[in-house]
C-alpha positions as a Markdown table, in Angstrom:
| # | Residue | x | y | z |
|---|---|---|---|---|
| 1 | Unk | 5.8 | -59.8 | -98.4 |
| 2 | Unk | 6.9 | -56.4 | -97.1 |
| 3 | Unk | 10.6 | -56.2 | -95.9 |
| 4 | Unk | 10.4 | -54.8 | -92.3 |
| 5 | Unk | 12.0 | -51.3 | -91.1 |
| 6 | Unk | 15.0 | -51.6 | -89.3 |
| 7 | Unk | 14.2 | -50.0 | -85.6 |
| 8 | Unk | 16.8 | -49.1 | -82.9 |
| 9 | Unk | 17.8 | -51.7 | -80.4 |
| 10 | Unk | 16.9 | -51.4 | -76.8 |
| 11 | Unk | 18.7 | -49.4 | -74.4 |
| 12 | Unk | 20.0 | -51.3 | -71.2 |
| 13 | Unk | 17.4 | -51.7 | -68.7 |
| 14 | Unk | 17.5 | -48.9 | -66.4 |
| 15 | Unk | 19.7 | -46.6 | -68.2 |
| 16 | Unk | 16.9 | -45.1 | -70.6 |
| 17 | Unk | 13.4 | -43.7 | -69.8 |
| 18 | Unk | 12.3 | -43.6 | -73.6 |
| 19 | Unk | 9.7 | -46.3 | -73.0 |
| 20 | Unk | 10.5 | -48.2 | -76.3 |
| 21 | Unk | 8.5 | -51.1 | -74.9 |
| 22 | Unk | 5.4 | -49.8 | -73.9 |
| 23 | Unk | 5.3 | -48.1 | -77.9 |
| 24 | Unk | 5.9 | -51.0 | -79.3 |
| 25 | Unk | 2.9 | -52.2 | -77.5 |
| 26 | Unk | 0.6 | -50.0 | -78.0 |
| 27 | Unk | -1.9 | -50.8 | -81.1 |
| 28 | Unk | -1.5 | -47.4 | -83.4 |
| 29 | Unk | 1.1 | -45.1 | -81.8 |
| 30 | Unk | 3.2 | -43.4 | -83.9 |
| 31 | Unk | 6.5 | -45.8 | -83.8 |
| 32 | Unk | 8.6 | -43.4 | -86.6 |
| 33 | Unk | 11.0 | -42.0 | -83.9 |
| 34 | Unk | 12.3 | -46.1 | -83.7 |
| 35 | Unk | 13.4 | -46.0 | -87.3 |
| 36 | Unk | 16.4 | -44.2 | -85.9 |
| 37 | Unk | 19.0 | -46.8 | -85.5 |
| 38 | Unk | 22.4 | -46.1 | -84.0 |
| 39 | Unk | 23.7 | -45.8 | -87.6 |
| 40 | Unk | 21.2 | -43.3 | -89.0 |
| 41 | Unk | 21.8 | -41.6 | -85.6 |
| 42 | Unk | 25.7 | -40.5 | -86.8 |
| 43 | Unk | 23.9 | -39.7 | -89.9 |
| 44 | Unk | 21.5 | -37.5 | -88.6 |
| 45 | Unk | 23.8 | -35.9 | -86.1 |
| 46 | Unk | 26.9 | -35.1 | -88.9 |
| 47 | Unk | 24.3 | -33.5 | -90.8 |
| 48 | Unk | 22.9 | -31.4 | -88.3 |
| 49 | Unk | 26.7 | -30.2 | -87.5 |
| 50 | Unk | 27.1 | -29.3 | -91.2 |
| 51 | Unk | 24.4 | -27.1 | -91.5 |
| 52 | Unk | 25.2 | -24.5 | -94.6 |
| 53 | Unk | 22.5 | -22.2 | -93.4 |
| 54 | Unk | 18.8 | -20.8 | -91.7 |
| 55 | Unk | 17.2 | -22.4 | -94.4 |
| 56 | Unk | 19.2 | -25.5 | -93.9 |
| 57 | Unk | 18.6 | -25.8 | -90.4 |
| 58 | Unk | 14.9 | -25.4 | -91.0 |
| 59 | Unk | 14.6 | -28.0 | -93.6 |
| 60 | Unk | 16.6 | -30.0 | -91.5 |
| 61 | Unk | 13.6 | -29.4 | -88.7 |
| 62 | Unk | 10.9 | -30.3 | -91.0 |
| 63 | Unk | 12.2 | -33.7 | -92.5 |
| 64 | Unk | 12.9 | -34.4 | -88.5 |
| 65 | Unk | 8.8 | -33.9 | -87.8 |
| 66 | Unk | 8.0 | -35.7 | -91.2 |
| 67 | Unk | 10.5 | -38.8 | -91.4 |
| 68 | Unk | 10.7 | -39.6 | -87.6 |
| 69 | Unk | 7.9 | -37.4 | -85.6 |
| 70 | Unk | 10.4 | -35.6 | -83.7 |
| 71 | Unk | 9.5 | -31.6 | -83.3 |
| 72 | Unk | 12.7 | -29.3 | -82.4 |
| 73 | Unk | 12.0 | -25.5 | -81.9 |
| 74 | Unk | 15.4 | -23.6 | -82.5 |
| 75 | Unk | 15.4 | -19.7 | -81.1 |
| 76 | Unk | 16.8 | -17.4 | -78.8 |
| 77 | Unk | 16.7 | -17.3 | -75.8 |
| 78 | Unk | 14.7 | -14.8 | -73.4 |
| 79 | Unk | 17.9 | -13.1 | -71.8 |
| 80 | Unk | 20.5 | -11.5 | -73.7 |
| 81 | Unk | 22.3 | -13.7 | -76.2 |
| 82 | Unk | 25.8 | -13.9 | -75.7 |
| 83 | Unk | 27.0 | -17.2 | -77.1 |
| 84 | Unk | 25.3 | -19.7 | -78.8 |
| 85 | Unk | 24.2 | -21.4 | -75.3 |
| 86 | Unk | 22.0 | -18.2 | -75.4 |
| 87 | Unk | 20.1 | -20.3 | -78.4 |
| 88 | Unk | 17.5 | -22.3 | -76.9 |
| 89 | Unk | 17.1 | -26.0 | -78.8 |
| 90 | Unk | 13.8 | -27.9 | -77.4 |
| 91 | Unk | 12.9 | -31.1 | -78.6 |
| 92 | Unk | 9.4 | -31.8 | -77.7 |
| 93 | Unk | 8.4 | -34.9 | -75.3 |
| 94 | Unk | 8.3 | -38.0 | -77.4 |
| 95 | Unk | 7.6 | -41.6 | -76.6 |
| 96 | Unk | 10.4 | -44.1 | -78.1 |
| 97 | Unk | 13.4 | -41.0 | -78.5 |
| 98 | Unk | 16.8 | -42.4 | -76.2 |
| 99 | Unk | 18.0 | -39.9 | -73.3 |
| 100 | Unk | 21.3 | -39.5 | -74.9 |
| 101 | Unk | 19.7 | -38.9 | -78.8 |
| 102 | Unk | 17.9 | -36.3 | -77.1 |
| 103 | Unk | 20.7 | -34.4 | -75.6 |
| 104 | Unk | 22.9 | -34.9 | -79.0 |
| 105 | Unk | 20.5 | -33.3 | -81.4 |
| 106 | Unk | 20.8 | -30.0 | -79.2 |
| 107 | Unk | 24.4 | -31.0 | -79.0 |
| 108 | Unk | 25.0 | -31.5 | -82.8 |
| 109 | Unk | 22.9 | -28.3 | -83.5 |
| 110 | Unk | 25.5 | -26.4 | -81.3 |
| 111 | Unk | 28.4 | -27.3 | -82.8 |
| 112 | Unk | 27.3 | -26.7 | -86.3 |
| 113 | Unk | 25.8 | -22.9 | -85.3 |
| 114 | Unk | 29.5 | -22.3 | -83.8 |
| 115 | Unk | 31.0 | -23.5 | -87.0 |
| 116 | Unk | 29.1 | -21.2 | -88.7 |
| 117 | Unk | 27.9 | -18.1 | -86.8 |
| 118 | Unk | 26.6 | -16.7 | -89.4 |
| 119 | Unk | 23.5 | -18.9 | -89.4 |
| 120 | Unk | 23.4 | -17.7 | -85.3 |
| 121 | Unk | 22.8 | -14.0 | -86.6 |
| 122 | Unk | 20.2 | -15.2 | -89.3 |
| 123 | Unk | 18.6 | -17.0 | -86.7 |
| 124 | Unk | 18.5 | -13.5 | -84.4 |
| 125 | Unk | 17.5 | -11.9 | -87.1 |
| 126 | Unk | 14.5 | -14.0 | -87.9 |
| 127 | Unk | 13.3 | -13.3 | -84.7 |
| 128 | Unk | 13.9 | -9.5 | -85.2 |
| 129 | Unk | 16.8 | -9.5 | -82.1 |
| 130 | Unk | 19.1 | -7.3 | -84.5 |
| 131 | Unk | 16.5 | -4.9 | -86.3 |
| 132 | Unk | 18.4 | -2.0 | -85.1 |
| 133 | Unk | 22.1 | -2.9 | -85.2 |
């Protein structure tokens, strides 16, 4: 017998539009994103606030894609950057991923680039926003 993956409880009906149900239902859908329980949630979300660097944060963007399916884009944004809401965090449509875990990724991702700024500049660097400063 294989033990069975622990997958996130439902959200209360009518406060979430992540259609859990209907990807449970479906024969072959890629159910990865429901291994995220509430628990592995604080995880996730204290790691992404801790982030020690660029590097960090894009390893931290790959495991998300590999381990749960989830695909987050982190750059700047087209107007000037001014503060790190000038740094756009989109988390592609996914089928099974909860309102609110949606908005805290972004969220976490924030905090974690205001911790350390430096990781903001390397990030506007990458995209070659400070080439002549």
């Amino acid at each position: 017998m294989t033990p069975t993956l622990p997958i996130r409880s439902p959200c209360p009906p009518g406060a979430c539009i992540c259609d859990r149900e209907r990807l449970l239902e479906t024969a072959g859908a890629d159910q990865r994103i429901l291994r995220l329980t509430k628990s592995e949630e604080k995880r996730l979300l204290e790691r992404l606030e801790n982030i020690a660097s660029l590097t960090d944060l894009e390893h931290m963007q790959r495991r998300l894609y590999e381990q749960l399916g989830i695909r987050l884009d982190v750059a700047p944004g087209f107007n000037e950057v001014r503060s790190m809401r000038g740094i756009v965090i989109d988390i592609a449509d996914l089928p099974g991923l909860c309102r609110k875990t949606r908005a805290a990724i972004p969220a976490a991702i924030r905090r974690g680039l205001e911790k350390r700024p430096e990781i903001a500049w390397s990030l506007l660097n990458a995209h070659d926003l400070l080439r002549d400063a």
